[in-house]
N, C-alpha and C positions, 0 to 999 in steps of 0.2 A: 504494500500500500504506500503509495509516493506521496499522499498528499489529503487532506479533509479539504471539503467542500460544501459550505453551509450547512454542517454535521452530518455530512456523506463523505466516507469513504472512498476515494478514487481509486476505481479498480476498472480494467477492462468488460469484462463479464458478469458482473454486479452491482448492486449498490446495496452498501449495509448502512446504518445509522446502529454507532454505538454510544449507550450509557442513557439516562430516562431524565426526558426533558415535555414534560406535560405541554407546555406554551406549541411545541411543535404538534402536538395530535392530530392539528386543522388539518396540515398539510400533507402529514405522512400517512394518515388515512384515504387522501387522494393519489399520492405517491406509488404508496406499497396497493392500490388496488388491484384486483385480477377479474378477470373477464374472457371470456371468449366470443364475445361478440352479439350472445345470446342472454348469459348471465351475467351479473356484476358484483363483485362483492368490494363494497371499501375496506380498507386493510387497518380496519378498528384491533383489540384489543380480544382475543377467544373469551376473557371475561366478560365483553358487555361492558362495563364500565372500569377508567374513566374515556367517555367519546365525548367528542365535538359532536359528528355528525354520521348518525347511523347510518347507514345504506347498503340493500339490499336490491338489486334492478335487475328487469326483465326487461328486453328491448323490445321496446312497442307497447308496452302496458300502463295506461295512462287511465288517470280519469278527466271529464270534460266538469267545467268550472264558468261560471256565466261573468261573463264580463260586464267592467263595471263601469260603461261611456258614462262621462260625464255629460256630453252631447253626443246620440246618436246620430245616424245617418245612412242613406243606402250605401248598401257593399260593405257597411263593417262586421265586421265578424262578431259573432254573437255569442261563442264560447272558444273560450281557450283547451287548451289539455297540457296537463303537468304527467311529467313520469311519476306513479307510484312507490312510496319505498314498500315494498314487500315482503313477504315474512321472512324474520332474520334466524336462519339455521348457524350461523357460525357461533352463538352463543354457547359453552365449556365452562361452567362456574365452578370451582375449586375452593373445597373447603379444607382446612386444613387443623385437627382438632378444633374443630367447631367454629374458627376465622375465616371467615371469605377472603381468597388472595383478590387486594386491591392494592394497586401499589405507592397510592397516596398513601398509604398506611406501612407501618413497617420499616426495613431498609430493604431497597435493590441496589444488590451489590452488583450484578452484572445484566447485563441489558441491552441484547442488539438483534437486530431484523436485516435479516436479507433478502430481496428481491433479485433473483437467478435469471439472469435472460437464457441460459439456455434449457435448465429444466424446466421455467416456466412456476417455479413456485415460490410462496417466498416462506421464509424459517425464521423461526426466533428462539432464543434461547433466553432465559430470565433465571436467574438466580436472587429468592424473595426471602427474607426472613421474615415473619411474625411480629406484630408486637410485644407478645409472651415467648419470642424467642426462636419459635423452630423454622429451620432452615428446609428450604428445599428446591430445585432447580427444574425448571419447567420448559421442555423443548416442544416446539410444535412446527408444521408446515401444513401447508393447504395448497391446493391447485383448483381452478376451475378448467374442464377438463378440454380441451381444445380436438378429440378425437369422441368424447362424448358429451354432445349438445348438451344436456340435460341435467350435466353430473357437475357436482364438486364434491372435492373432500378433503378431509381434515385428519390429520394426526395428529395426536395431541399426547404429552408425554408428562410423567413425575414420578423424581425421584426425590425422598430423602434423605439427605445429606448427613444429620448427626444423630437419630435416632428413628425409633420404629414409630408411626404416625397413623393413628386413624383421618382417612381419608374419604372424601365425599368429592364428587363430579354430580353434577346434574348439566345435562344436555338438554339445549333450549330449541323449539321453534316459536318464535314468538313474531305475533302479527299487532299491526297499528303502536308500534313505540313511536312514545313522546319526542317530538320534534321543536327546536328549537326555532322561535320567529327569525325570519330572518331582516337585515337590516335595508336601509334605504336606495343600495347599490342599485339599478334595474337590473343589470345582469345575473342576480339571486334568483331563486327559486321562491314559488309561493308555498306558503304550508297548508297542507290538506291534510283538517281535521279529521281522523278516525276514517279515512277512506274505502275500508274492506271491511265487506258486510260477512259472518259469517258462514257458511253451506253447509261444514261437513269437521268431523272430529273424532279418528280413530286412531286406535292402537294393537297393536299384536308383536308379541315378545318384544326385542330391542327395537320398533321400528312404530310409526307413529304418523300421519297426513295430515294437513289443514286442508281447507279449501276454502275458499273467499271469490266474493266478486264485488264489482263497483256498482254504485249505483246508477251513474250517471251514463258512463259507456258502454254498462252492461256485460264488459271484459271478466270472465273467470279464470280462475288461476287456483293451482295446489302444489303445494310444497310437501316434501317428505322426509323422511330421515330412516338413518338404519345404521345398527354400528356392532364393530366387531370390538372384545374386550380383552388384552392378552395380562392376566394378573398370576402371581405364585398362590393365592387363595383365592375360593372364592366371593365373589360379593355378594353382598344383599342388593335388591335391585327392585323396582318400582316403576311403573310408568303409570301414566293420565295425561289425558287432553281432555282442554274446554276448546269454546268459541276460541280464542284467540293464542291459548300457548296449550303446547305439549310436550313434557319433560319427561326424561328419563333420568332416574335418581341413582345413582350406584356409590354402596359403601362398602369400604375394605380397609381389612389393614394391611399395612404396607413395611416390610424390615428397611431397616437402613441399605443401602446398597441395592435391594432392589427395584425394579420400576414398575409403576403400572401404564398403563397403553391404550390406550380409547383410537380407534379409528371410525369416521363419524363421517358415512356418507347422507349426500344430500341431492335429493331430487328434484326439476322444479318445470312446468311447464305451465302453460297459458292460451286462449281460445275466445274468439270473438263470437264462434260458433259451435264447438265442440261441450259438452253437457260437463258437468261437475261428475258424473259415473268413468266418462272418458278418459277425463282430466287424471284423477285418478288413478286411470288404468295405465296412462302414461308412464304418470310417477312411479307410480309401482316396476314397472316394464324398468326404468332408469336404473332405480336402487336395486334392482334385483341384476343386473347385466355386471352393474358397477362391484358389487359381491364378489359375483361371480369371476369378475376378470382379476377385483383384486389389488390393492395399493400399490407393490412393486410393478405389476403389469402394467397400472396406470399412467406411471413414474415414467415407467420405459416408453411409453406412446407417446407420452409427451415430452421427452427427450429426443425419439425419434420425427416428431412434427416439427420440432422446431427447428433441427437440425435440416431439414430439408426447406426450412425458412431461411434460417443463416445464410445457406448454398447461393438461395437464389439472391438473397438482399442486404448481406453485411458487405458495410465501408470500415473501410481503415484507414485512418492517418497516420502521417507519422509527425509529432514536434507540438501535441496538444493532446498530455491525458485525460484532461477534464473532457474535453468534447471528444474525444473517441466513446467514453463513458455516457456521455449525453449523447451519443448518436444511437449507442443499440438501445438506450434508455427509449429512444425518442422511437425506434420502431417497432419494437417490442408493446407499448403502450400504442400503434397505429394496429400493428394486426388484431391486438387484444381488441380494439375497439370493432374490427370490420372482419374476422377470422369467421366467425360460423351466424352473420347478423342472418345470412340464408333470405335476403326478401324483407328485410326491414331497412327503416335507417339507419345509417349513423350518425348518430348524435352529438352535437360538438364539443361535450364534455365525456363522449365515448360513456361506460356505465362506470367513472369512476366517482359521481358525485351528481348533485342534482339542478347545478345549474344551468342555466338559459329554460328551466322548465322540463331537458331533455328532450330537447328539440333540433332538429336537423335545418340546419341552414346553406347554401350557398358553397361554404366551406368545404364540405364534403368532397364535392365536384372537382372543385378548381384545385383543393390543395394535398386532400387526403385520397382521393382515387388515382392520380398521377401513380402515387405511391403503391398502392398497389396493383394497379393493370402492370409493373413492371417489376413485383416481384410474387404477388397472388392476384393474377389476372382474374379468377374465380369470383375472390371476394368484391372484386369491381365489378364485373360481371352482374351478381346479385343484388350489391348497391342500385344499379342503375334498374335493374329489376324490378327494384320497389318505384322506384319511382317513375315507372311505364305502369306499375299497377295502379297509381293512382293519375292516370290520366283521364279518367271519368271526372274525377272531381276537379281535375285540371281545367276539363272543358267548362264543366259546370262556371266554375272560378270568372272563364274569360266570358265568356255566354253574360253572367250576373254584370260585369265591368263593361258589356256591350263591345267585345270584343271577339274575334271569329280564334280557332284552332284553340291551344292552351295555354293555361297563366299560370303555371304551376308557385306555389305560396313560397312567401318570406322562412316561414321558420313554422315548422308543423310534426306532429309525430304521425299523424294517421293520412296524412295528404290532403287537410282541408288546412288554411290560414289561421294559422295563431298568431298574430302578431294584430296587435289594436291600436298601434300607432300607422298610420297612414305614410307619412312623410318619408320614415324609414324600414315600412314594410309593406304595404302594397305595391308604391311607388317603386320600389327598389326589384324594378319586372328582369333587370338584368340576371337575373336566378334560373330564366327558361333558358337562355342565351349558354349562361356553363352550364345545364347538363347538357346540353346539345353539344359541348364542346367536350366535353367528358365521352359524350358517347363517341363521338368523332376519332378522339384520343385511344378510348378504348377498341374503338374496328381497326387502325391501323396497327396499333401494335402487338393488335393478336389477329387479323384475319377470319375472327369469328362471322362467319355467315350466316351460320345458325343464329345469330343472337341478330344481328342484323336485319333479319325476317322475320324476326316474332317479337321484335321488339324497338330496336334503334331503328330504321327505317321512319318509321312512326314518331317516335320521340322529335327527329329532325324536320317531321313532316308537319306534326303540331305546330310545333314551335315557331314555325317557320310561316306559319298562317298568321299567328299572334303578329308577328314581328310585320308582316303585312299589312295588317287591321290597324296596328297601334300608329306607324307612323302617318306619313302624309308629305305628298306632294307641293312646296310651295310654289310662289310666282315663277324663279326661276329653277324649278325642275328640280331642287333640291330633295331629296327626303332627309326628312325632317323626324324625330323620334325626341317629343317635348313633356316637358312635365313630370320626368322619371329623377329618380334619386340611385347614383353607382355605387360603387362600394364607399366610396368616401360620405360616412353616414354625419358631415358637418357640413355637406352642398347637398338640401333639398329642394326637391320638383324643378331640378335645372332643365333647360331645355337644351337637347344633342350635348347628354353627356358622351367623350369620348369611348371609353370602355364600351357601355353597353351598346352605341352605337357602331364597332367594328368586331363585337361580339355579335350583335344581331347582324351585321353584314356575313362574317362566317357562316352564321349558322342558316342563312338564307342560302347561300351557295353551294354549301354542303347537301343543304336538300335537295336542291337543283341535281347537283353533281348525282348524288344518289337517286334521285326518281331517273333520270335520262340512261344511267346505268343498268337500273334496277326495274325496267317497265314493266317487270311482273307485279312487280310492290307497289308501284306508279298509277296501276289499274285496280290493285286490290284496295287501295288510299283514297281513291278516287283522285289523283292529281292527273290534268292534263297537260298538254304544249303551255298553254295559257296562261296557267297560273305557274309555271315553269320560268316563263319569261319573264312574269311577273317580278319575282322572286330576284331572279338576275338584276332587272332593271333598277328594281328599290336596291339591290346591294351596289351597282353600281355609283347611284347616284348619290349617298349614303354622304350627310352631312360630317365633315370633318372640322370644326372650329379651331381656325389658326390665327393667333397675332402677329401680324407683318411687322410690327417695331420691334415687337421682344423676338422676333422668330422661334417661337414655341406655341406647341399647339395647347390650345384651353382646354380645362379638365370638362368644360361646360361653355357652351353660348356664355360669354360677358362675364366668366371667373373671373379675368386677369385686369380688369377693371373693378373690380371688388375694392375695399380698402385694407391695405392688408392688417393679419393680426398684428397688435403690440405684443410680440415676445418677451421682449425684456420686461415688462411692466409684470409680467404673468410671472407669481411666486413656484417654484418649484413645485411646495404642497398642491397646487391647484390643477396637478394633474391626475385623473383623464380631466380633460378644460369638461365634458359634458355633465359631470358631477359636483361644478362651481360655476357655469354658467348657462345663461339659459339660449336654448338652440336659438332663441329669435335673434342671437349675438351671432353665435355663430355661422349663423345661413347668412351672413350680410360679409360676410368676411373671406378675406383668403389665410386659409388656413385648414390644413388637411390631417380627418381623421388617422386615416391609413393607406396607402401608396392606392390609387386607381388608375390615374394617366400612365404612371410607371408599370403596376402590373399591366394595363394594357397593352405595351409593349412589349413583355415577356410571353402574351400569351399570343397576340399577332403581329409576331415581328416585323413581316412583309408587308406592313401598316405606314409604316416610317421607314425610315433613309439613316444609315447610321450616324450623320450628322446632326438628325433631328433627334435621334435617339439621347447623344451627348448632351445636346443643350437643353432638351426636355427634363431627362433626369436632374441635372444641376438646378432646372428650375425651382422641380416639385420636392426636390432635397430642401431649398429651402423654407419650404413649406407646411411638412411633414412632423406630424409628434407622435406619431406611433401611438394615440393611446388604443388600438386595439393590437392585441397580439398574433394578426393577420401580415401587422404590413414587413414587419424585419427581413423575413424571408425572403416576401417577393423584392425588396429592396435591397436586399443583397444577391438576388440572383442579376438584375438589372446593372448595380455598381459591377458587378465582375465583368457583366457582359461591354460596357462603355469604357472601362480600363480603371474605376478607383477600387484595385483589389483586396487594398487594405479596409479600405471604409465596407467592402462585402463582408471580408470577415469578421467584425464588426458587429453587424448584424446576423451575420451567421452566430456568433455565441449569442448573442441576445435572444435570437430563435430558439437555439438549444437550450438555454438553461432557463427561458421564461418559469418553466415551472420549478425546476429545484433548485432555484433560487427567487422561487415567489416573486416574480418581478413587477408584476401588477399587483400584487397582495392579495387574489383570490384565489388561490388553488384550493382552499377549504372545499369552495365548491367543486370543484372535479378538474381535471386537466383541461389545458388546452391542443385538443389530439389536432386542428391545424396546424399548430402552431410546432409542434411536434411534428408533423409532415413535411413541415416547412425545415425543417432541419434537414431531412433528404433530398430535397430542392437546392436547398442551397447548394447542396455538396455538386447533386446531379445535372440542375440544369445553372446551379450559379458559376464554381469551379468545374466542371465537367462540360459546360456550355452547349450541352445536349437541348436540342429540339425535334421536335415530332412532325412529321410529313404522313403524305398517304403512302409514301413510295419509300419511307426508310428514314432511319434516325441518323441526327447528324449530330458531329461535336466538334466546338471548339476551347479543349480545357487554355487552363490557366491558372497558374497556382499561387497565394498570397503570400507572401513573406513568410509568414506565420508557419506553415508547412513545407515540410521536405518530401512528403509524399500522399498522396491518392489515390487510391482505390477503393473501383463502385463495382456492383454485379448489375445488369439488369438483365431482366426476360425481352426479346423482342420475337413476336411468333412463335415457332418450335426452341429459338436458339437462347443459351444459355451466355452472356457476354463480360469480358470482364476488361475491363478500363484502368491503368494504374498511369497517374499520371506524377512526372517530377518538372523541375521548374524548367527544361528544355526538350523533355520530349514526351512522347504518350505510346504506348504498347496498350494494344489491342487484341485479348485473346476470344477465339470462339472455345466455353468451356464444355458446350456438348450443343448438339445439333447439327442442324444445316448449313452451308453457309451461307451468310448476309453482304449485303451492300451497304455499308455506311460511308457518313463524312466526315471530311477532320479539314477543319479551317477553309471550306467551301472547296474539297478536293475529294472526289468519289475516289472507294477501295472496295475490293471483296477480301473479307474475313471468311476462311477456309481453316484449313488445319496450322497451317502457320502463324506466331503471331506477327503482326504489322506492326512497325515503330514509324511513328512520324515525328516532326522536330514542329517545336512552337514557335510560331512566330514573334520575332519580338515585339514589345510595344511599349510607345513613348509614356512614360507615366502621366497623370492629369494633376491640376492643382485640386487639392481637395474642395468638394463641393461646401456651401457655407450651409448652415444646419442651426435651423430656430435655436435660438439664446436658451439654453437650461434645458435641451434634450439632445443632449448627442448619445449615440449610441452607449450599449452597457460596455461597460469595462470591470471587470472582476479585480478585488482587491482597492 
């Protein structure tokens, strides 16, 4: 171990936090979460208390909640949906001669957790003394099971230390725990009173079911438990369930030296439509397989799933442990979020906590799919899945806004609009615009056809209608796309914002591109010549707002005549600015949430001229205050690509360590799994200079001072590719598959069985760009 890091351990293939520091609970509860994409568990405490904030998540299981306009109006949405926390199985309370270990109480002499990117689990060890004295050391690990949807489990261990101890476990599932209000941030979660009606409450030998449902969504859901007991005597033992908990009590005594052993599975499924006997019959099916196969078998499946993750998606640096440590940190918590969602969202706190509501935004698309169409093509695959399954509600959406094809929503769990601000979430239509881009991204770098035809086809086809409807024709032949709000959520209802206006031109042509290719899909769409041309023409003519004095193009019609913010005047404390002032300041202003003109140009590059590229970024550099945890990444994929490669990296640690080092001060509520994707961005397309075509991926690396070496994996089609780049040249190997065509600094090669070295070109360094007074990028230490 070289070094601590905000009371983590720098280590390659882990992160531990040693020695017991309460004030941290918020964050390492978010931190040490585990998921599979289905379940969630936060990496609370096996005793239940002491916790910040409980959380138990099923992806997609929400209840709906009636919103509270102060002024209604047609098109607002009339209920929200928050993710529910669900019944908490990880509950292990330990008595010990008749003391509940709590370790506010007592002394802990030893005390540390680790988070395993490769086995996927994480462990802790605690060594607790009593306040009457007796000693004893308490090992446990848990996985939520990445080979089996349904399952987690728990090992849970104790030994005493200086004498022989009567000992009590009781094993919890426990439904509707007390949740703390949460504060004034908007990006918190709302608390939903007592949300799980009870169904169902059984038990037989060690193993025990709830069943619950909501009232409002009507959503049913059961949880189960079952556990193996390995002791030198044996226990007395006890079970019951009510409505809302079911325990299993086990007492023993226990000699010094030796241990007892609880292994503590848990089952958990959920149904919009499937009956509470089903439900059930599910859980039961899980916990019985999970038995059956077994803790070490379990171990090993999930050593072997990850290890065929690794293959395909570990980077390596060389000349920065901290962020080698924060890169597998950063993708390990991206599959966990999107590994078995199978047809749901992902939600931008992934299931490690409850904020944004657990709602899926925009994000997903643009910064967390990249990530894996190119190393779990699958799990993007099914993302986008979900979201062609609710293209009914899409249409619905654009139909109610008087608008033709689909409008798919700001931020939603089930595909209907949860979001009840208008200005930054209706408005904010450039949401159709990435997935369409997402789908785009995902047909070229896997040639999926199949998926193509039952699915993207359509998504592009919608979307593409919308994007028709919505703009409009001016005097001179412009199209025009007004009234929208981009990602920069401190410029609303501008009119031809940049972004979503060369977003919607993409995704117009792409449909084009696709119906004229695809006339089976053309005809089954019902698209003709017509509205083909259509499509073309709007993207043609597709308003691009440029200032001829400053030559740089506007984030919006009339930005760059704004007045601009007083930085200097603006105290440190008073960031994010949207938490100390009020938006009718900010919408008057220049002054930028999080990169949009910039990310514009990383996602259509053949948009801009590399010279506008240069002077644009410089511009909106000065501009820019990061307060959301979106923009670093794209901002440093962009500095790398115009030449300030120091200022990318930069940003690139600010991507990586947003969360383990609480940078915005919410991790309590759940990661930021963007912003975490954005950490393989940076590396992939910021350093690696990788971009996506129909016809093949091109790269132009380039490496920052900071590093002496890089190397990325990605998937592109069957092939398996590996990139290592140092500050004069890049080797390019094919690690299994076919071979490829790729680029390297605008020069075609075929990758075969040899590797390919090309030489970097040099380039002139830039003066650094100037950067709002009191937010430059993070710097550690």
């Amino acid at each position: 171990m070289s070094a601590h890091s905000q009371g983590f351990e720098i280590d390659d293939w882990q992160l531990r936090w040693r020695g017991l520091d309460l004030t941290a609970l918020p964050r390492t509860e978010s931190i040490f979460a585990l998921s599979n994409g289905h379940i969630g568990l936060r990496g609370g405490l096996e005793e239940g208390e002491p916790v910040d904030t409980p959380g138990t998540y099923l992806n997609g299981f929400y209840e709906k909640r009636q919103f509270p306009h102060a002024e209604s109006g047609y098109g607002y949405p009339e209920h929200a949906q928050s993710l529910v926390n669900v019944t908490n199985g990880k509950i292990i309370r330990l008595f010990v001669e008749d003391e509940p270990v709590d370790v506010r109480y007592g002394e802990t002499a030893e005390h540390d957790r680790v988070l395993d990117f490769r086995s996927g689990t994480l462990r802790r060890n605690t060594v607790w003394t009593s306040p009457t004295g007796r000693r004893v050391r308490i090992r446990s690990e848990r996985l939520v099971s990445f080979t089996e949807r349904a399952l987690a489990v728990i090992r849970y261990e104790v030994e005493p230390l200086d004498d022989d101890l009567d000992l009590v476990l009781q094993s919890d599932l426990l439904t509707n725990e007390p949740i703390a209000a949460p504060g004034r941030d908007p990006r918190l979660a709302a608390v939903l009173e007592r949300p799980l009606i009870a169904d169902l409450a059984v038990t037989r030998n060690y193993s025990a079911l709830l069943a619950h449902h909501t009232a409002a969504s009507g959503l049913r859901m059961a949880a189960g438990m079952d556990h193996e007991l390995e002791a030198h005597r044996t226990p007395r033992c006890d079970i019951h369930a009510e409505d809302d908990l079911a325990r299993l009590t086990l007492a023993v005594d226990v000699a010094k030296g030796d241990r007892l052993r609880l292994t503590k599975y848990l089952g958990y499924g959920w149904s919009s439509q499937r009956s509470t006997p089903a439900l059930r019959a599910q859980v039961d099916a899980a916990l019985a397989a999970g038995m059956e196969t077994g803790w070490d078998e379990l171990l090993e499946r999930q050593r072997a799933y990850l290890d065929k993750f690794w293959a395909n998606a570990d980077i390596e640096i060389d000349g920065d442990p901290e962020m080698q440590q924060a890169i597998r940190f950063a993708l390990f918590h991206v599959l966990q979020a999107g590994a078995r969602g199978e047809t749901r969202a992902i939600p931008a706190k992934g299931l490690t906590g409850p904020g944004y509501d657990g709602h899926s935004f925009w994000d997903t698309e643009i910064f967390v799919l990249p990530v894996l169409t190119h190393t779990m093509p699958m799990a993007a695959r099914d993302a986008l899945r979900w979201r062609h399954s609710t293209l009914d509600q899409a249409r619905r959406r654009a139909h109610e806004l008087r608008q033709s094809g689909a409008m798919f929503p700001w931020r939603s769990i089930n595909g209907e609009e949860g979001s009840g601000y208008w200005p930054a979430g209706t408005a904010a239509v450039h949401v159709s615009a990435d997935i369409a881009h997402a789908t785009v991204r995902y047909l070229a770098a896997t040639g999926d056809e199949h998926f193509e035809t039952e699915a993207g086809a359509e998504l592009l086809v919608e979307t593409a209608r919308m994007w028709a409807s919505l703009g409009h024709h001016d005097s001179n032949a412009t199209f025009r796309i007004d009234g929208v709000t981009g990602p920069d959520e401190y410029s609303a209802l501008a009119d031809n914002n940049i972004y979503t206006n060369v977003m919607a031109r993409q995704n117009m042509r792409e449909a084009a591109e696709t119906c004229s290719r695809r006339t089976d899909l053309a005809e089954r769409l019902g698209v003709g010549a017509d509205e083909i041309a259509r499509w073309r023409e709007c993207a043609e003519e597709m308003a691009m707002p440029y200032n001829e004095e400053l030559r740089v193009h506007e984030q919006s019609e009339g930005f760059t005549r704004h007045a601009r913010w007083d930085f200097e005047a603006t105290p440190a404390d008073h960031y994010p600015l949207l938490l100390h002032y009020p938006y009718f300041d900010l919408y008057r202003r220049q002054v930028v949430k999080q990169a949009d003109l910039t990310l514009a140009m990383y996602l259509c590059p053949d948009e801009f001229t590399d010279e506008q590229k240069v002077r644009n970024f410089e511009y909106y550099e000065g501009l820019t205050v990061r307060d959301s945890s979106l923009s670093a990444s794209a901002q440093a994929i962009m500095a790398a690509e115009v030449g300030h490669l120091d200022l990318a990296y930069d940003y690139f640690v600010e991507a990586g360590l947003t969360d383990l080092h609480d940078l915005h001060d919410n991790v309590a509520g759940g990661l930021h799994i963007a912003s975490l994707a954005g950490t393989w961005l940076s590396c992939v397309a910021g350093f690696g200079g990788m971009r996506v075509h129909r016809d093949g991926a091109t790269f132009a690396p380039r490496l920052p001072a900071a590093l002496d070496k890089l190397t990325f994996r990605i998937l592109w089609r069957e092939s398996r590719i590996a990139v290592e780049v140092t500050a004069d040249k890049a080797t390019y190997r094919l690690l299994a598959g076919d071979p490829v065509t790729l680029g390297h600094h605008g020069h075609r090669f075929t990758l075969a069985d040899d590797p390919v070295v090309r030489e970097i070109p040099e380039h002139t360094p830039l003066t650094p760009p100037r950067i709002p007074a009191g937010r430059p990028p993070y710097r550690r230490g």
